[in-house]
N, C-alpha and C positions, 0 to 999 in steps of 0.2 A: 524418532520418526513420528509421522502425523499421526498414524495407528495407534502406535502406544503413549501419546499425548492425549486422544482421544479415549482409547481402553481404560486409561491411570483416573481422569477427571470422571467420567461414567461411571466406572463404578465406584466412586468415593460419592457419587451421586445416588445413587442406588442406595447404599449403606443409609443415607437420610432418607429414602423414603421407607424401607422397612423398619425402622427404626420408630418412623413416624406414624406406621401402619396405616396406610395408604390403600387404598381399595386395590389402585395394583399389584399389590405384596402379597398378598393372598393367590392372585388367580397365577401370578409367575410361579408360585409355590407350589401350584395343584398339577403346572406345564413341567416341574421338577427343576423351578431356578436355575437354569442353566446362564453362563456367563454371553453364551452370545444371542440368546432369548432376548436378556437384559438391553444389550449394544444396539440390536434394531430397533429397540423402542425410541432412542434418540436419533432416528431419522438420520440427516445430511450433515447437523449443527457439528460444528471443526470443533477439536479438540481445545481450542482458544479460548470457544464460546463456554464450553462444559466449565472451563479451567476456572475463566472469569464469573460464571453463577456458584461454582461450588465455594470458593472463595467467597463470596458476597454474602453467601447463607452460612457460613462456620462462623459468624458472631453472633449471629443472632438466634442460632442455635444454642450457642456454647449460652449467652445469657437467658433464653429459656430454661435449658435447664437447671439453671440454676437457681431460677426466679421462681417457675412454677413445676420444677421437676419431671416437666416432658417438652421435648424438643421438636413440638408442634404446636402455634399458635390455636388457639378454639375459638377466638373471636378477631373481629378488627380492634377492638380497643387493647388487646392486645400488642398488634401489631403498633397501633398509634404510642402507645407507655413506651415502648423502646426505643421509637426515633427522637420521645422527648430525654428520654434518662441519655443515650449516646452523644445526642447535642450537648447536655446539662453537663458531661463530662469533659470534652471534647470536641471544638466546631468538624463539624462533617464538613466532605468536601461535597462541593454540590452534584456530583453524580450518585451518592450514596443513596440517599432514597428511592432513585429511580432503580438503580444495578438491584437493589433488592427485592423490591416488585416483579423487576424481572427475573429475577432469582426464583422467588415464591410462585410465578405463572410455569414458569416452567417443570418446575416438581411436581405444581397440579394438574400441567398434563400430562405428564409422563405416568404421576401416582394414578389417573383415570379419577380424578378428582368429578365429581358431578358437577354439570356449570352452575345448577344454583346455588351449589355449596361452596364455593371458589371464591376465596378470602381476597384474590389478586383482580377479580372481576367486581369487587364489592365498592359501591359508589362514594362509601367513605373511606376508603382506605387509597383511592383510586386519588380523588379530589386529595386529600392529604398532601400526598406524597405532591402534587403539581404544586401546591402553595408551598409544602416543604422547598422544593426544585425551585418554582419562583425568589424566595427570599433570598434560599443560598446563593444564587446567581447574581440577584442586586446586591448583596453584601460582600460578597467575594471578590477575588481580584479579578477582572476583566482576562477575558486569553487574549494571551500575547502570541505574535509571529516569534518562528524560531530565529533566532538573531543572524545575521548575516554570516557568512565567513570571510576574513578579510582577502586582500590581491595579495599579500603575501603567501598565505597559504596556494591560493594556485600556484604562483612560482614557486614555489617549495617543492609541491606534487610533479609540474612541470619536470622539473630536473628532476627528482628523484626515480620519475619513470625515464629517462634515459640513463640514468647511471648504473652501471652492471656493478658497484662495486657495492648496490646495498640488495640485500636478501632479496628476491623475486617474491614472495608474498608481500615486501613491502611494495615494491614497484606497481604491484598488478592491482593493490587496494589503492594507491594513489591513482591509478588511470581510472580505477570506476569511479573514485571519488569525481576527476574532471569531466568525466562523463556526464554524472550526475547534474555538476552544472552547469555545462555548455546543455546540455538537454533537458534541465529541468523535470529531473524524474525524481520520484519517490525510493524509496530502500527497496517496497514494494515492487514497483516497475523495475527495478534493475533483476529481483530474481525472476522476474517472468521475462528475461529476455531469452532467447533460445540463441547461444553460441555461437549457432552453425550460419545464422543468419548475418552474423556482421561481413559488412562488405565494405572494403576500402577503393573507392577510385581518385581518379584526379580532382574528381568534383568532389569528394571530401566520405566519410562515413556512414554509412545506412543501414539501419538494423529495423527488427521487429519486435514488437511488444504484444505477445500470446495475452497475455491479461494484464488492464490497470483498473483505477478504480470505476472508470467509465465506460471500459471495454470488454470484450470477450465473450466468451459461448454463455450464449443464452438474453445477449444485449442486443439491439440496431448495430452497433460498431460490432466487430468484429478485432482481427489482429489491426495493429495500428504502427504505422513507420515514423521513426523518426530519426533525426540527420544531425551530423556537424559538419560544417565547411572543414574542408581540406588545410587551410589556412592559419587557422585556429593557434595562437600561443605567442603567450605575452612574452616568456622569457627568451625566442629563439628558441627555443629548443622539438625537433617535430615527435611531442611527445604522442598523437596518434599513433604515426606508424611504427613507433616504438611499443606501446600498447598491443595492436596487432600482433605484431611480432610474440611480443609475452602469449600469447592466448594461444598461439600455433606451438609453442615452448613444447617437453615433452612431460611436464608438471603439469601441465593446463591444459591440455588435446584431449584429454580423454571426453569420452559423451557423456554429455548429463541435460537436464532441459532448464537448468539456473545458470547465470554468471558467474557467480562467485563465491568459491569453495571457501572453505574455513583454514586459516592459517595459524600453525603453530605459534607458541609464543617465539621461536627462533625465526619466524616469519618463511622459512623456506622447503616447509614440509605443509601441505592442501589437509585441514582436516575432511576426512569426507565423511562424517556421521550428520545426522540430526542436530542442531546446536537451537536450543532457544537460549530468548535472552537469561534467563534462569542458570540454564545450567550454564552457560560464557560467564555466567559472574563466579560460579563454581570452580570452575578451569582456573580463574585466571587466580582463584585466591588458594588453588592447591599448584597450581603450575602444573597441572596434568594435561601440555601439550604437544605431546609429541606421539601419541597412537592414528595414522593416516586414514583416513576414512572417505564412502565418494557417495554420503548420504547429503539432504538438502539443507542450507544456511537459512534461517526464516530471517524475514525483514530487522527482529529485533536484535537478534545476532548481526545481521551484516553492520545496524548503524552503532554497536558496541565493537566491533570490530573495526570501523571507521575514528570510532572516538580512541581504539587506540594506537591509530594509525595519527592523528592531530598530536597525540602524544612522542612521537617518534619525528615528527618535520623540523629540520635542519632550518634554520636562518636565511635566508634569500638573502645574496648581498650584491651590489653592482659592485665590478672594479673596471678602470677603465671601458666602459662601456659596455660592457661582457657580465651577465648575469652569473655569479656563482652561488655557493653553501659554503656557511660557515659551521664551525663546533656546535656552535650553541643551538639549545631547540630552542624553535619557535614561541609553542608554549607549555614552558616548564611545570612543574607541579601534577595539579592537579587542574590547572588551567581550561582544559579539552574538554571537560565537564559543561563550560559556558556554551556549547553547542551540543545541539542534538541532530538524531538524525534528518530530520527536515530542513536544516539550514541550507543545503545545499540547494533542494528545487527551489529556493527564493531569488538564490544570490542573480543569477540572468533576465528575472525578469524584473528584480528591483531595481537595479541596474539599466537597465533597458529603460523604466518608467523615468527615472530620476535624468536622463538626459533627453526626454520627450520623446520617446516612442510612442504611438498613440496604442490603446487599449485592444483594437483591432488587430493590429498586428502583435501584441504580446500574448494574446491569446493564440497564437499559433504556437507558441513556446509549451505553453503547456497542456497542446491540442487538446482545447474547448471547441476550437473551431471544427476542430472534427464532427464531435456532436451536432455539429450548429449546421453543415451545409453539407454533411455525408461523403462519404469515403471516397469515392472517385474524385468529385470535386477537389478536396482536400488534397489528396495525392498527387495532382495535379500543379497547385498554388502551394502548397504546405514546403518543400526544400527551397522554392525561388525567398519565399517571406524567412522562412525560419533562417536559413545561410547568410539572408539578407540581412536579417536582425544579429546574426552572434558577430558577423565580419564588422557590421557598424561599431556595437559594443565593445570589441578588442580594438580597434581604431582610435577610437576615441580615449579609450583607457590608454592607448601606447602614445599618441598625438595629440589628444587634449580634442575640447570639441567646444564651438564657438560662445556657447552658453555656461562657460566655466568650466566644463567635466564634473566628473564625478567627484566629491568628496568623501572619506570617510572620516569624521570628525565626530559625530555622535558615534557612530560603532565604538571607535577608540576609546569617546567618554566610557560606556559602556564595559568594555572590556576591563580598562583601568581600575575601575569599582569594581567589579567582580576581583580580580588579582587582587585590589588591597584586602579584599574581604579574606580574602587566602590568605594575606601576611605575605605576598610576593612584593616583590617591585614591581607596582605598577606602569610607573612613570617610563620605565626602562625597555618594559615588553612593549611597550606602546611605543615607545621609539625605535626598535628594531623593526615591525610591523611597518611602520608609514614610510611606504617608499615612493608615494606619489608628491612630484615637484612642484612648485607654484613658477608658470611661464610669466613672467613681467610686460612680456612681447606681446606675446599670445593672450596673455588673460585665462590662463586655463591650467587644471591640474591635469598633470598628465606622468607615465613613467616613464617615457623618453625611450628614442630608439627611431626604428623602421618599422613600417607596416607594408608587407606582412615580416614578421619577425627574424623568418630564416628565409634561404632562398629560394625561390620559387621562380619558374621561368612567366613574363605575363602573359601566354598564352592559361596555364594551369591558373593563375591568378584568374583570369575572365570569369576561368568554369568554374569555378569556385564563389565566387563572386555574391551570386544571389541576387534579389531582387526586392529589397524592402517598400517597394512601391510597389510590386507587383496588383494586376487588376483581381480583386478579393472572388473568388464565386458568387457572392450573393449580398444585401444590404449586410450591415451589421447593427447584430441584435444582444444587446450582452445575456453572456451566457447566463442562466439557471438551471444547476441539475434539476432534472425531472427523472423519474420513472421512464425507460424506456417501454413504449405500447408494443403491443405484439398481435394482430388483428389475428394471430392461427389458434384457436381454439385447444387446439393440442401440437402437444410435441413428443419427440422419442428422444432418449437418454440410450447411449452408444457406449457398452463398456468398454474398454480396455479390449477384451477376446471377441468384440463384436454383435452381445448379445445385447436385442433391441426392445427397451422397453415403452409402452405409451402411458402418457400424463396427461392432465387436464391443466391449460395454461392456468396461473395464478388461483387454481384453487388446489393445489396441491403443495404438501409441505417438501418437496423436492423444487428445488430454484434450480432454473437452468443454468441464471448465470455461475453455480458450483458446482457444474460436469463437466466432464471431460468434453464432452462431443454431445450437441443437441442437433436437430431435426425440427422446424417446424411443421405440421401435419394441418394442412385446409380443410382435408376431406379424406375420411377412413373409407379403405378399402383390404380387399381380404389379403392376408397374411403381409397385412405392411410391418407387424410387429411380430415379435416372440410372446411377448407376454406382456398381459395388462397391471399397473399400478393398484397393488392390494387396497390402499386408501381410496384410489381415483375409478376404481369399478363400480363399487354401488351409485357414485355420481351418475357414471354412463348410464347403467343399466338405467336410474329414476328418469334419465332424460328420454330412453328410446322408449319408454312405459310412456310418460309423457307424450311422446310426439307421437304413437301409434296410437292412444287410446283420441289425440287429438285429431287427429288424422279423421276417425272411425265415425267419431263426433259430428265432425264438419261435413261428412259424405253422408249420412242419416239426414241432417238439416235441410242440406243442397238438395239431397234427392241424386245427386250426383255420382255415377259409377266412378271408382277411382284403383287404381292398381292398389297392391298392398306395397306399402311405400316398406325403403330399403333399410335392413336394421343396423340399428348404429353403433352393435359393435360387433365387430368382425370376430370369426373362430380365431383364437390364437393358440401356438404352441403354448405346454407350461414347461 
């Protein structure tokens, strides 16, 4: 669980700052060091973050002491001797310098470090670390996209989600894998989908996304929709509402507010505990999975449980016209390793690019556009373009499209070099894979058949249809994350049991966008809250000192009688 992923990394963080004698070591000492004393000092920051700084500081600990016999730098050239002796040993990967800095800032604020005394705020150790960053980045290898996944693999998943004769946690991880890419979502986005929200009609799948990386409480966007045509499926097979089906199962119905539970290695028992990718790599090397659990999958889990789902796909084969599976997997070995969990949100809109989709519309895929012209609008144009864009893409991919179609011929290079690097057959797996034909007639590669794949009457075909011309909401401006603005000065944080607390926007170490439930607040009035933010009081109070003593100021000057203006923070419960 996220509590005790957060509890485990805190207080292994703790241990280095008493260790290091830290001005806050002392006064937690004098409050009688209690363990959850401790835990409020690190604020909101997730168990991932503690996970990732404690890690980043156990070297450079462990080589302090060993070096100068205390496991606290005294100076910056300190700090500078060690990133040169760890290069001199070993190239760093170019996040190293930085993950440690912010390693080191963080201990200093937790330990009540003094700012002038703060090794992580010191201009050379600051500057260091950016030319460190700089070099390793121009010397390093360039970041790559996650490689594609080929159309094999969707027919593979295709059928394996209609065939009742393999395990139901394989079927149901094969339909979020196509999910994944007919929607172009993150591992991320798929556990913030809430269950109860998928809806199937004739016009095809609609669900909601509680949180993605551009969305949620405490953003301009809010929850965010996104869709698949009804239509959807290269092999024939209508693996949607086979999908659905799986999710109403009586293994899958129970409530939770993730997609997708954690499946044994027998593939047909839901683990429901906490799974990071950590302990999934644990599991899988004791085979301890078979205790049922209805705790939550983190992102890193889901896409290691994906990769062992690519390990498991049967062979796509046509015979007489009729897509089947053969014995053989897909990709043997250790092969499934060549993808990560990101390959999936690429494969539709690379796709999409690579037969001239224009950019406008491929941003619908992986709602930027949202961002860009606001919710209503979107919701509005967002299923005509999105439906419009995935029914083009399968079209094309089944029929071929006048501009050649799709190729996969670098992927394959690709793929082939990685296999020979294994000692597989290359040559063979990459044969099995390439099912798409070269039209003599046509001019085009395509995988042959009928579009749409299975039957569908063309009434349902219409509404399904979409509309990849549709008229846009507004010019188009490519996107760039930004910061979203928030004009309300304050907001309230909404627990769980309803108790309401007030924040000062953006100067408080509570981020709305990681609550549960925010509030923005224009203007305080009495008893809008329970209680005020221990950090964000003295703010208030210096402001209503401020504004009253200014107030008092300007009416002496003017000469001018004036009420006694209204204070700015209201009685609250504690």
């Amino acid at each position: 669980m996220e509590v005790l992923l957060r509890e485990r990394w805190a207080m292994e963080l703790v241990v280095y700052i008493k260790e290091s004698k830290l001005p806050c070591a002392d006064r937690m000492a004098a409050m009688g060091d209690g363990k959850q004393h401790w835990l409020r000092l690190f604020g909101n920051r997730r168990g991932k973050t503690l996970r990732n700084r404690a890690r980043a500081w156990a070297p450079v600990r462990e080589w302090l002491q060993v070096t100068y016999g205390a496991p606290w730098p005294k100076s910056p050239e300190v700090l500078l001797r060690y990133l040169e002796e760890r290069q001199a040993i070993k190239e760093m990967g170019k996040s190293v310098p930085t993950s440690i800095l912010a390693s080191l800032s963080l201990l200093e604020s937790i330990g009540m470090v003094a700012e002038e005394n703060r090794l992580s705020s010191d201009p050379m150790v600051v500057e260091t670390v950016r030319s460190w960053t700089m070099e390793l980045e121009a010397d390093g290898p360039p970041c790559k996209p996650a490689p594609l996944l080929p159309l094999s693999a969707l027919l593979a998943c295709e059928m394996v989600v209609c065939r009742p004769v393999y395990e139901i946690g394989l079927r149901f991880t094969a339909f979020v894998l196509l999910l994944m890419i007919w929607s172009s979502l993150r591992c991320d986005d798929v556990q913030n989908i809430d269950p109860s929200s998928i809806k199937l009609s004739q016009v095809g799948l609609r669900y909601v996304l509680r949180k993605t990386k551009t969305s949620g409480p405490g953003r301009k966007v809010g929850e965010l929709h996104a869709f698949v045509s009804r239509i959807i499926s290269l092999s024939g097979f209508d693996w949607i509402a086979e999908g659905v089906k799986l999710l109403g199962a009586e293994t899958l119905a129970w409530s939770r507010d993730f997609l997708c539970p954690a499946f044994s290695r027998e593939w047909d028992t839901p683990s429901r505990e906490y799974m990071s990718a950590e302990g999934l790599a644990l599991q899988l090397r004791a085979r301890e999975w078979d205790t049922p659990s209805r705790e939550y999958m983190s992102a890193e889990g889901l896409a290691l449980q994906l990769r062992r789902l690519l390990q498991h796909l049967p062979t796509p084969v046509r015979q007489q016209g009729v897509w089947k599976v053969s014995r053989e997997l897909l990709f043997p070995g250790q092969l499934a390793n060549f993808w990560t969990g990101h390959s999936a949100r690429h494969v539709l809109t690379s796709i999409a690019a690579a037969l001239g989709v224009g950019k406008d519309r491929r941003d619908y895929l992986g709602r930027w556009a949202y961002a860009q012209h606001g919710s209503q609008d979107y919701v509005l144009t967002s299923r005509q373009v999105v439906q419009g864009v995935q029914n083009f893409v399968c079209r094309s991919l089944i029929l071929g499209h006048e501009s050649g179609g799709y190729s996969e011929e670098e992927l394959f290079w690709a793929i082939k070099a990685h296999a020979d690097s294994l000692l597989l057959e290359g040559a063979e797996i990459v044969k099995a894979s390439d099912l798409l034909q070269w039209d003599d007639v046509q001019k085009t590669w395509k995988l042959g058949g009928a579009f749409p794949s299975f039957n569908v009457s063309p009434e349902r075909a219409r509404q399904a249809a979409g509309d990849i011309d549709a008229q846009l909401p507004g010019p188009y401006e490519p996107f760039e994350g930004k910061e979203d603005g928030d004009e309300a000065p304050y907001f309230i944080t909404v627990s769980r049991k309803g108790f309401r607390r007030l924040h000062l926007s953006k100067k408080c170490a509570v981020r709305r966008e990681n609550c549960l439930e925010t509030v923005p607040v224009h203007k305080l009035t009495e008893g809008i809250a329970d209680a005020v933010c221990k950090l964000c009081r003295p703010k208030i109070e210096n402001a209503e000192a401020s504004s009253t003593s200014g107030s008092e100021e300007s009416a002496r000057e003017e000469a001018v009688e004036q009420e006694e203006p209204e204070p700015l923070v209201p009685s609250f419960g504690t």
